[in-house]
C-alpha positions in Angstrom: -45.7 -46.8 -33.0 -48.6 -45.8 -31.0 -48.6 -44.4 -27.2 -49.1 -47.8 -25.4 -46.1 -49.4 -27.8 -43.9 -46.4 -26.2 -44.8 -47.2 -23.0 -45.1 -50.9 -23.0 -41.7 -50.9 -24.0 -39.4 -50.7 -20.3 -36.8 -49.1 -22.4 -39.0 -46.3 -23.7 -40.7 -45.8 -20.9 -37.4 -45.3 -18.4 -36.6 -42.5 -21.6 -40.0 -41.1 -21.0 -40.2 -40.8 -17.0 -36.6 -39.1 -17.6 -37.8 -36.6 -19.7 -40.9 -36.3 -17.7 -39.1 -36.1 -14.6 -36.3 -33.1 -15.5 -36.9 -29.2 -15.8 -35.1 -28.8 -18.6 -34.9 -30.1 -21.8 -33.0 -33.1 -22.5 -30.5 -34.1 -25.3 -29.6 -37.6 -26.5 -26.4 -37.1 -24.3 -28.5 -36.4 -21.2 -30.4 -39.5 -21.5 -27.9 -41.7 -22.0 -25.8 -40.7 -19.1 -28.5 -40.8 -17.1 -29.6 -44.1 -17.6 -26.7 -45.7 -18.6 -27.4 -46.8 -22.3 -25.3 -46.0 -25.6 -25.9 -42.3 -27.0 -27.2 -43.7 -30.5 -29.6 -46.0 -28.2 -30.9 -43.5 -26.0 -31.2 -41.1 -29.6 -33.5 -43.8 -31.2 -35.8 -44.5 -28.1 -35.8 -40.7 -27.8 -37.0 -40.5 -31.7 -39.6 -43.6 -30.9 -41.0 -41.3 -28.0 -41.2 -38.3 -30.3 -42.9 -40.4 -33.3 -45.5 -41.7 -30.7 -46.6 -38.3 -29.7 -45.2 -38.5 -26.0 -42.5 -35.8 -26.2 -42.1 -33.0 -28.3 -38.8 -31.6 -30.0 -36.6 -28.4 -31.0 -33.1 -27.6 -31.5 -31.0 -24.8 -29.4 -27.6 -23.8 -28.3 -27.3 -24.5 -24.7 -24.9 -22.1 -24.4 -26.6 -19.2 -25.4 -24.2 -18.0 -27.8 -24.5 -17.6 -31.9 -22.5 -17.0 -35.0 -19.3 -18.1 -35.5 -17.8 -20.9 -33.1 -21.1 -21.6 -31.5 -21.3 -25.0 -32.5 -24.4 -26.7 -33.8 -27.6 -26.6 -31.8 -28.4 -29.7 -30.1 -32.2 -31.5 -30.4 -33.6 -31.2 -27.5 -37.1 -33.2 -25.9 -39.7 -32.5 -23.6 -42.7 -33.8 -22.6 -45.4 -33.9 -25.1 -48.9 -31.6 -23.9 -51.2 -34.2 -22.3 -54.6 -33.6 -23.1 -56.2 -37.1 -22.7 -55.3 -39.6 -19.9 -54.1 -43.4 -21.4 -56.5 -45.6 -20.6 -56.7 -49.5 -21.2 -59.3 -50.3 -21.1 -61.6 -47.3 -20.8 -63.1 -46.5 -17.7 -64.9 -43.8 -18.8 -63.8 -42.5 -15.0 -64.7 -38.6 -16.5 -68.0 -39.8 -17.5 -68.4 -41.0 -13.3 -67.2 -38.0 -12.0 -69.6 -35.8 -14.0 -72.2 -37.8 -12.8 -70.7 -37.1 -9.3 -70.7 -32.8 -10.3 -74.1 -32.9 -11.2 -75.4 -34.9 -7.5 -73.7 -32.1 -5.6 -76.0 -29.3 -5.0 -74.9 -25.9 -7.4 -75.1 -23.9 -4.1 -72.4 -26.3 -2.2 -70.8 -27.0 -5.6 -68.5 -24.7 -5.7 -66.6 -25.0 -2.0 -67.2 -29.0 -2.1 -65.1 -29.0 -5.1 -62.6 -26.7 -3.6 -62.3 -28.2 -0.7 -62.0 -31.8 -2.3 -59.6 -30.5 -4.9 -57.3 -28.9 -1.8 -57.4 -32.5 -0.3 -56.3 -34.2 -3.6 -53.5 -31.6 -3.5 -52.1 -32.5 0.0 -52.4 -36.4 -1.3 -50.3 -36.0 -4.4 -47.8 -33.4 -2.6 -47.5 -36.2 0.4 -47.4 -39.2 -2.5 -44.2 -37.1 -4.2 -42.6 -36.6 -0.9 -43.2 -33.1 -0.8 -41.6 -31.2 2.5 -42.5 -27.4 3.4 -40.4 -24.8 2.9 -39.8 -21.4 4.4 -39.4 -19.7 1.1 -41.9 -19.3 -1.2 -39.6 -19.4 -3.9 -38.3 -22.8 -3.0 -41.6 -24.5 -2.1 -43.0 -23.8 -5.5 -40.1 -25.5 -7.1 -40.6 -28.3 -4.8 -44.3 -28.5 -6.1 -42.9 -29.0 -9.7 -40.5 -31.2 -8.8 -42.6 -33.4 -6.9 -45.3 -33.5 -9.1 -42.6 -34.3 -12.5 -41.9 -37.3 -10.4 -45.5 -38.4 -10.1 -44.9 -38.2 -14.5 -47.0 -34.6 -14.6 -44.5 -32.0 -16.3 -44.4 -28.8 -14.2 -42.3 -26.0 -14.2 -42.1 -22.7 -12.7 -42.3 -19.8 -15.7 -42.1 -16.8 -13.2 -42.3 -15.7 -9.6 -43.4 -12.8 -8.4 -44.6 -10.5 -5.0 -48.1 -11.8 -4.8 -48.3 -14.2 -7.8 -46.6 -17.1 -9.5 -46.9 -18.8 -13.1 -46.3 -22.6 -13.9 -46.0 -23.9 -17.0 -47.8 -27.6 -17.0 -47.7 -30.2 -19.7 -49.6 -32.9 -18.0 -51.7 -31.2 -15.0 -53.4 -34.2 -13.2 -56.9 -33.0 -13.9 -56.2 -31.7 -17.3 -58.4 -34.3 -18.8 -61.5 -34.2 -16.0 -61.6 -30.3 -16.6 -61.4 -30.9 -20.4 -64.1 -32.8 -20.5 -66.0 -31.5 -17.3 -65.7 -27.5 -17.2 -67.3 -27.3 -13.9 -64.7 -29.7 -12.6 -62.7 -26.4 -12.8 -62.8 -25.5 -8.7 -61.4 -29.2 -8.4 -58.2 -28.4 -10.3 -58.2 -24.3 -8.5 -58.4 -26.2 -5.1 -55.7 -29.0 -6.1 -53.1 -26.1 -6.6 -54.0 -24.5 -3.6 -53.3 -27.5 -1.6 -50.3 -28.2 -2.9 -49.3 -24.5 -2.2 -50.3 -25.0 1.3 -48.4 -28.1 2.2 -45.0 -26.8 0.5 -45.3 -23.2 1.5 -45.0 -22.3 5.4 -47.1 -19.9 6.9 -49.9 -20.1 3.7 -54.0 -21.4 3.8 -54.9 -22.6 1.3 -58.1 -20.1 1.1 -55.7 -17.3 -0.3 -54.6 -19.1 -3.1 -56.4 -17.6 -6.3 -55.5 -20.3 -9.4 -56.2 -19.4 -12.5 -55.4 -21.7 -15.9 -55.2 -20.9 -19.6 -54.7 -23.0 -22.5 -55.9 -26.1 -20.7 -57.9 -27.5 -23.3 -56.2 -26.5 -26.3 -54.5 -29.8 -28.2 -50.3 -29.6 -28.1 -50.6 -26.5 -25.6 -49.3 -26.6 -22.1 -51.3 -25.0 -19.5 -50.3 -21.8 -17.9 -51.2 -22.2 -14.3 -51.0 -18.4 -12.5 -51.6 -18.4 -8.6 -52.4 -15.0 -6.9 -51.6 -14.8 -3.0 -53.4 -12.9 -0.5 -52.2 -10.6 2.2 
């Protein structure tokens, strides 16, 4: 099975936006209670998912605990690292907006791309639904979750003072940026945006983003925003 079989398939694909769409890992259990299918049912569309490449697996103890008693660890999924978009047919839309990089002047570059990359943050934060929050703490979780339910796998690793890490399996410009390194300031600004519209009482020009890992095949990326003042 290939990656349009999986999700050409309704079935697979309502296993997929589930996995997509939850922080944590999810068991065979999970998925079928959550959609309302027959353990052993949502177990093979789970297995179809893996085979295609759209969701990785491990096992664990949920519980934390070992030896004796602990029970057997449970095989877990989560979204597969998403490297290159699924397109059908190609539309070669990278190729466009490369074009697009090079028209902009490389003095104006830079803050055009921030500035357009902020805007596409407010758009997707808006599309998920996205509300702001007084807490900084809370409106980065917000960000994840809204963006998991556009089907781009975000989490928040580790919050601190003045910084923040996310750990993202499908970043929405992760295949532009791959393809188009000085696309970078479009994906810096996108995070910024959406740090500004979930986050009261922050611009969007103190947000410093920086990513690692982006472009690495079966690696998330590790997304770390700084905050000024």
């Amino acid at each position: 099975m290939d990656r349009f079989d999986a999700i050409g398939d309704s079935g697979l694909r309502a296993v997929l936006l589930y996995v997509v769409a939850t922080a944590e890992p999810v068991s065979a259990d999970d998925a079928a209670a959550a959609l309302g299918v027959h353990r052993s049912v949502a177990r093979s569309r789970l297995e179809r998912l893996l085979h295609a490449g759209l969701v990785e697996s491990r096992f664990a103890r949920r519980s934390g605990r070992t030896g004796p008693g602990a029970g057997r660890p449970a095989k877990l999924y989560t979204p597969a690292p998403e490297r290159r978009p699924l397109e059908f047919p190609p539309r070669r839309v990278a190729g466009l907006v490369g074009r697009l990089l090079d028209a902009i002047p490389a003095d104006r570059r830079r803050a055009a791309l921030r500035r357009a990359g902020a805007d596409y943050g407010h758009e997707l934060a808006s599309a998920a639904g996205v509300t702001r929050a007084a807490d900084r703490r809370e409106g980065l979780e917000r960000i994840c979750a809204g963006l998991r339910s556009l089907g781009f796998p975000a989490a928040v690793e580790r919050i601190e003072i003045d910084a923040a890490t996310f750990t993202v399996a499908g970043c929405p410009l992760r295949p532009l940026v791959c393809d188009h390194p000085d696309a970078a300031e479009l994906d810096r600004g996108m995070w910024a945006g959406l740090v500004e519209h979930a986050v009261r009482d922050v611009d969007q020009t103190d947000v410093r983003c920086e990513a690692d890992g982006c472009c690495e095949d079966g690696r998330s990326c590790r997304v770390v925003l700084t905050f000024a003042g």
